[in-house]
N, C-alpha and C positions, 0 to 999 in steps of 0.2 A: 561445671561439666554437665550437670544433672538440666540444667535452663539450656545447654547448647544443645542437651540430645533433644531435647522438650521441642524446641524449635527446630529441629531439622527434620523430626517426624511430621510437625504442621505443615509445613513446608514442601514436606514429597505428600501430605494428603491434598495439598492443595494443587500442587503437579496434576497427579492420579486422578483427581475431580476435573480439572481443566481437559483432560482428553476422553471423556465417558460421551462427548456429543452434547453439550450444551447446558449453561445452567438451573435451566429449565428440573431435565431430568436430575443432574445434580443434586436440585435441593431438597426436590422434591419427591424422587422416584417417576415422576412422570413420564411418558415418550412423547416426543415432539412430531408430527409426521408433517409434511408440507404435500399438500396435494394443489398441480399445475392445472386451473383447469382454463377451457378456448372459450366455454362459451362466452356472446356477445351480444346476443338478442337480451333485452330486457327482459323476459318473460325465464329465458332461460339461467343467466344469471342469479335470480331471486331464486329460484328453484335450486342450483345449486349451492348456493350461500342456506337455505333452509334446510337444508342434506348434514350442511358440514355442522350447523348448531346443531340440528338433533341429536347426532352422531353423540358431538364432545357431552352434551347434557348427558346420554347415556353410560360414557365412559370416562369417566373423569381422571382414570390413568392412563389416556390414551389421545391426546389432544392431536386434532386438526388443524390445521391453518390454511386458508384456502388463500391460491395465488392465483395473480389472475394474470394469461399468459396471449396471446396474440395468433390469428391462422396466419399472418401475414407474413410473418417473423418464424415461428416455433419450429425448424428445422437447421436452420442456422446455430438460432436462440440454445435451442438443445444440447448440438453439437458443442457452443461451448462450455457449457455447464456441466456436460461429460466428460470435457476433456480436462476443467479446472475444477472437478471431484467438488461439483456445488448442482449436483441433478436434484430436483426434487425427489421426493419418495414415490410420488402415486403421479404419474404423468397420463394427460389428457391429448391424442395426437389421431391421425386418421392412418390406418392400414396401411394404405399405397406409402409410405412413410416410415415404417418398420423395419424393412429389409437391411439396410445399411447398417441402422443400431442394434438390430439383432444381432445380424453376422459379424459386428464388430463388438459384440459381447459389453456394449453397455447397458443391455435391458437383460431382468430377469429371466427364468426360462419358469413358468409359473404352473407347469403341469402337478406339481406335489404340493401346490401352495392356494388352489382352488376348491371349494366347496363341492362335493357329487351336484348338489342342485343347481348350483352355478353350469357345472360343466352337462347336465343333462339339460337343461331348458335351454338352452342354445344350439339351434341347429350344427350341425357338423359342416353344413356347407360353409357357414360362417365363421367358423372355426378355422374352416381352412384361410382366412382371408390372412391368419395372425401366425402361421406355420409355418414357419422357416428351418430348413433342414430337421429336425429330430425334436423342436423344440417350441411350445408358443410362447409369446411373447405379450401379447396383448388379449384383451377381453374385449371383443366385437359389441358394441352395445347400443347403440342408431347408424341408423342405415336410413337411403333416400332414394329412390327410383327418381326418374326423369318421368315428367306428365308432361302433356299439351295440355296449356290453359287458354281459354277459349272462349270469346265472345259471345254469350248464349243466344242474343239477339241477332246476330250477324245469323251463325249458321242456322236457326230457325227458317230466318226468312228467306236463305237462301236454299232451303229445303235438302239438305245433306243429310245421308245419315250418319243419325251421332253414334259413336261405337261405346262399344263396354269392355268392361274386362273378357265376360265371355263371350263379345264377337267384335274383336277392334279392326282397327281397320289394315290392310295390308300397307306395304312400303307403296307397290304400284296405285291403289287405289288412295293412301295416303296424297299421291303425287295429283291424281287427278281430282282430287276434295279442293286443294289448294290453287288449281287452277280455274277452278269454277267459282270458287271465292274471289278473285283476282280482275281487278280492271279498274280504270277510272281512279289510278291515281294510287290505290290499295292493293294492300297483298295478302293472300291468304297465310301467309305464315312468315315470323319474324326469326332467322336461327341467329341466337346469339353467341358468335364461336372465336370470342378473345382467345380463349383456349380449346382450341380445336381436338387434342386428341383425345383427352379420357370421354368427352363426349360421343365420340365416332368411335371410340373400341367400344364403350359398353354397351353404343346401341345395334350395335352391329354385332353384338353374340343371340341377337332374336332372327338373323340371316343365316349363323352357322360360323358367322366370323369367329378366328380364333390371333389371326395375325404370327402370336409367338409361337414355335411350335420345338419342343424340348426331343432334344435326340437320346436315345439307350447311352448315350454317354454324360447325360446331365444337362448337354449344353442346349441353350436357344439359338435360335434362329429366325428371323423376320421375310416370312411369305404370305404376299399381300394375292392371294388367291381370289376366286370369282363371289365366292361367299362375303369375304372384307369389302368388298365392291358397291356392295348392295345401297350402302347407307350412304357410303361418298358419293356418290351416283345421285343418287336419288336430290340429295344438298346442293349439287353443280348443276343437275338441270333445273332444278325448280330456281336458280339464279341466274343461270345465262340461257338458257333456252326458253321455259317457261315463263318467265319473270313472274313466278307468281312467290318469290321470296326477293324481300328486302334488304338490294346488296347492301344499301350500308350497313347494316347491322350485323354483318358478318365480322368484322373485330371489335366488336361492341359486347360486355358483360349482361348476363341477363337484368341487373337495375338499369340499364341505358335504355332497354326496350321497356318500358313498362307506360313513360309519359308516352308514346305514342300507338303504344296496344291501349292507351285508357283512351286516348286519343281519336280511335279508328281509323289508325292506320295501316294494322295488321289485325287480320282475324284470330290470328294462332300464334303461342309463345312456347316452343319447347325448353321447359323450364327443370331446377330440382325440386322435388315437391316440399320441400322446405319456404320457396320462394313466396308462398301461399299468405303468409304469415303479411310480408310487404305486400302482398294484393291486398289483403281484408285491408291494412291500414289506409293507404293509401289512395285505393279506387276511388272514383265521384262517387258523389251519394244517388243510388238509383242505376249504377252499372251495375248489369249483370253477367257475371261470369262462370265458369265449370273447370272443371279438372276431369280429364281425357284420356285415356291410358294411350303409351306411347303406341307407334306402328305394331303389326307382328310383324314376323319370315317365318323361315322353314320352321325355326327353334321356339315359333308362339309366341310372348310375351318376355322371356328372358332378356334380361340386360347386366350388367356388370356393374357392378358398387363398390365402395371401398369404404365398409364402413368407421364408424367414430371409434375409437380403443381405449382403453384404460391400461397401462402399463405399469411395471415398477422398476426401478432403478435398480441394476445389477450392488450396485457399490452402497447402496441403501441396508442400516445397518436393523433393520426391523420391519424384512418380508410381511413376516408374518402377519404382523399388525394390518402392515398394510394392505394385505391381502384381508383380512376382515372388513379393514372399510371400503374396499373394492365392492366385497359380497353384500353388507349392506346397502350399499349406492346402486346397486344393482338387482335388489328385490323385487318379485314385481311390479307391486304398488309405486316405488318408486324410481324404476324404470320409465312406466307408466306417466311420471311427472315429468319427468327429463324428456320425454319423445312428445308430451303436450306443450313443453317451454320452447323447446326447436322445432316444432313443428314437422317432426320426423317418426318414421315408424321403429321403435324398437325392436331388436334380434329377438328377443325373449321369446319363447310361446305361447305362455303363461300372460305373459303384459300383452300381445297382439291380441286375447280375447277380449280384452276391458271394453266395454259399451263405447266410452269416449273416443277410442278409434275407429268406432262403427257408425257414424254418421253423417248425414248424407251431406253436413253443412259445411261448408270448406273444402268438400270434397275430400274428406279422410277418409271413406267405405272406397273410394276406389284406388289409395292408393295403396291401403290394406289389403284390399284381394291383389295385390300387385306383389304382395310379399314371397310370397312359396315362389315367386318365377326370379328371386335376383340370386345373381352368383357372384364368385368375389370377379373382379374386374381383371380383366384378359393380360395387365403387365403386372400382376399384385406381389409376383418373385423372381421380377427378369432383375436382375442385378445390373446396373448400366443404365435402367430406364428414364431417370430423371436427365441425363445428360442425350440420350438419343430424342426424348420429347423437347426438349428445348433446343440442342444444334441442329436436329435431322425434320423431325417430323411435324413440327411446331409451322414452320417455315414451308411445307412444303405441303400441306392442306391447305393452308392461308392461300399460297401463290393458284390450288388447284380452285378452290372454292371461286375465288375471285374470279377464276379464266385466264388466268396468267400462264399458266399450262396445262396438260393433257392427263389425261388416264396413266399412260404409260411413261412419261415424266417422272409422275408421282411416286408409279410403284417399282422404278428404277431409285429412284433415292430413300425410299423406304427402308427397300432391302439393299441394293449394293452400299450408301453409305451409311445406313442403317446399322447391318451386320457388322462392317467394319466398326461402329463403335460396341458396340455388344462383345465383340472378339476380345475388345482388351481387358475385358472384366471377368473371363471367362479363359485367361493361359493355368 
């Protein structure tokens, strides 16, 4: 009797162990955490795999396991992993991206689970990018404006003036740089618009564009107003009137345009300024090139971002922790390495002062002063938006860009079938 109860207490401890989350912790006391992360640059990779050793060296009841997770895929990817209660702990995802898993309460809500120095070094406007209804959800951590990179020989000798952060150049006067570049064969600017619309809403918040506009009652709506206009305008004539942009490249990814901007075939590449990182490697030896801050408007230099995040698993049974290695990977110093491995400017304040993103080589000083002007991007909590960008409006800047149709084409399927997809998201 005494051997049966013997064995059936072993028995249920061996149950009891079995459901604590893994043998890891089991034997050990340990916490397992799985942190998902995109990056895929080389530079940035090594950087974060260096993060996650440091981390476990320092905490040896608190182990990391770094996964390595896909941009290509990681929405999909997520979704199942959410839904077959296998999310990682600590998730690596971009803003515009959120809305869905927030609202459908797979992600944490991390306002009581952030450090004060986390949450004061981080601008608020950045903040806002990861605020969905009453709650955030993500930690905004790289960020990237959109630069013209630009033949420094071309426009020298074509005698234009180069702009700066504090005096760039206007949309009108942008149009007319690029025509004067233009002839014999070449274009003063290549727009590379596979995906036409986060590009033409973010750069269209420096005209006053806003596109969505939220009624006292919560809900959106899509008006494509004279300010929204600025930037499509400006893309359509410089391709079909001007020719001084290169229609093929117009469904072409910014790597498609690079062999033939090295090429000189176009003076200008409106690029992310991450892209920078492929220029150093790959230019001829002996090209020279710059980084150009994009047009202004009315609004100056402002453009729309969606920046990198850091989030944690609603169903993840050790916040807390993970919230620690969030705030650590997030330090400045090591913020500072992650925005040098991607080639991107860091949210932080504290990290945007470090030397290394203050110089002139690669053009980092100008995408820097380009910081204080970015806002979260103009669709960052329209609920509906991934479906109206891909059946509405995806389809219907391509056909404008191209000359396929009109002004008023456009911004009839914007808004009339625009709205109607927005509406069903929104009963």
């Amino acid at each position: 009797m005494r051997a049966r109860l013997t064995t059936g207490v072993l028995v249920l401890l061996l149950l009891l162990a079995g459901c604590t989350g893994g043998g890891d912790a089991a034997n050990s006391g340990r916490i397992t955490l799985r942190f998902q992360s995109l990056a895929w640059q080389q530079e940035s990779v090594k950087a974060d795999k260096e993060l996650v050793k440091e981390w476990n060296a320092a905490h040896p009841d608190v182990k990391v396991e770094y996964v390595q997770g896909s941009w290509d895929s990681v929405h999909d990817q997520l979704l199942t992993s959410f839904e077959g209660g296998e999310a990682p702990d600590i998730i690596h995802d971009a803003s515009d991206d959120l809305a869905d898993f927030a609202y459908g309460g797979y992600l944490a809500d991390l306002r009581g689970l952030l450090s004060r120095r986390l949450k004061s070094d981080i601008p608020q406007r950045s903040w806002r990018t990861t605020t969905f209804g009453d709650g955030v959800y993500g930690v905004p951590f790289l960020q990237e404006p959109r630069v013209l990179v630009a033949n420094a020989v071309w426009l020298k000798k074509a005698g234009v003036r180069i702009p700066t952060p504090e005096h760039p150049w206007s949309w009108p006067e942008f149009r007319q740089v690029t025509k004067r570049l233009s002839g014999g064969g070449r274009y003063g600017v290549a727009w590379p618009l596979k995906e036409p619309v986060s590009a033409t809403l973010n750069l269209s918040l420096s005209a006053g564009g806003e596109l969505f506009h939220r009624g006292a009652d919560g809900k959106v709506t899509v008006r494509f107003g004279a300010a929204d206009q600025v930037v499509p305008r400006t893309v359509h004539d410089q391709a079909n009137i001007d020719h001084s942009a290169s229609p093929t490249t117009l469904g072409s990814g910014g790597s498609d345009t690079l062999p033939g901007f090295f090429g000189g075939k176009y003076a200008m590449v409106p690029l992310g300024f991450s892209y920078r990182q492929q220029i150093a490697q790959q230019a001829p030896k002996g090209f020279a090139w710059q980084v150009l801050p994009a047009p202004a408007g009315a609004d100056g230099l402002a453009q729309g971002v969606s920046p990198q995040t850091l989030s944690i698993a609603e169903d993840s049974p050790h916040k807390k922790e993970a919230a620690a290695f969030v705030d650590f990977l997030l330090r400045p110093r090591n913020m500072v390495r992650l925005a040098l491995g991607d080639w991107m400017l860091p949210t932080g304040t504290r990290a945007l002062k470090d030397p290394a993103l203050h110089t002139a080589e690669n053009g980092w000083a100008t995408g820097t002063a380009l910081a204080a002007h970015l806002r979260p991007a103009p669709a960052q909590s329209v609920r509906g938006y991934p479906e109206w960008k891909d059946k509405v409006a995806t389809p219907a800047f391509q056909e404008y860009y191209s000359g396929a149709i009109g002004l008023a084409a456009l911004r009839h399927r914007l808004e009339k079938d625009g709205n109607l997809v927005l509406a069903r998201y929104q009963r």
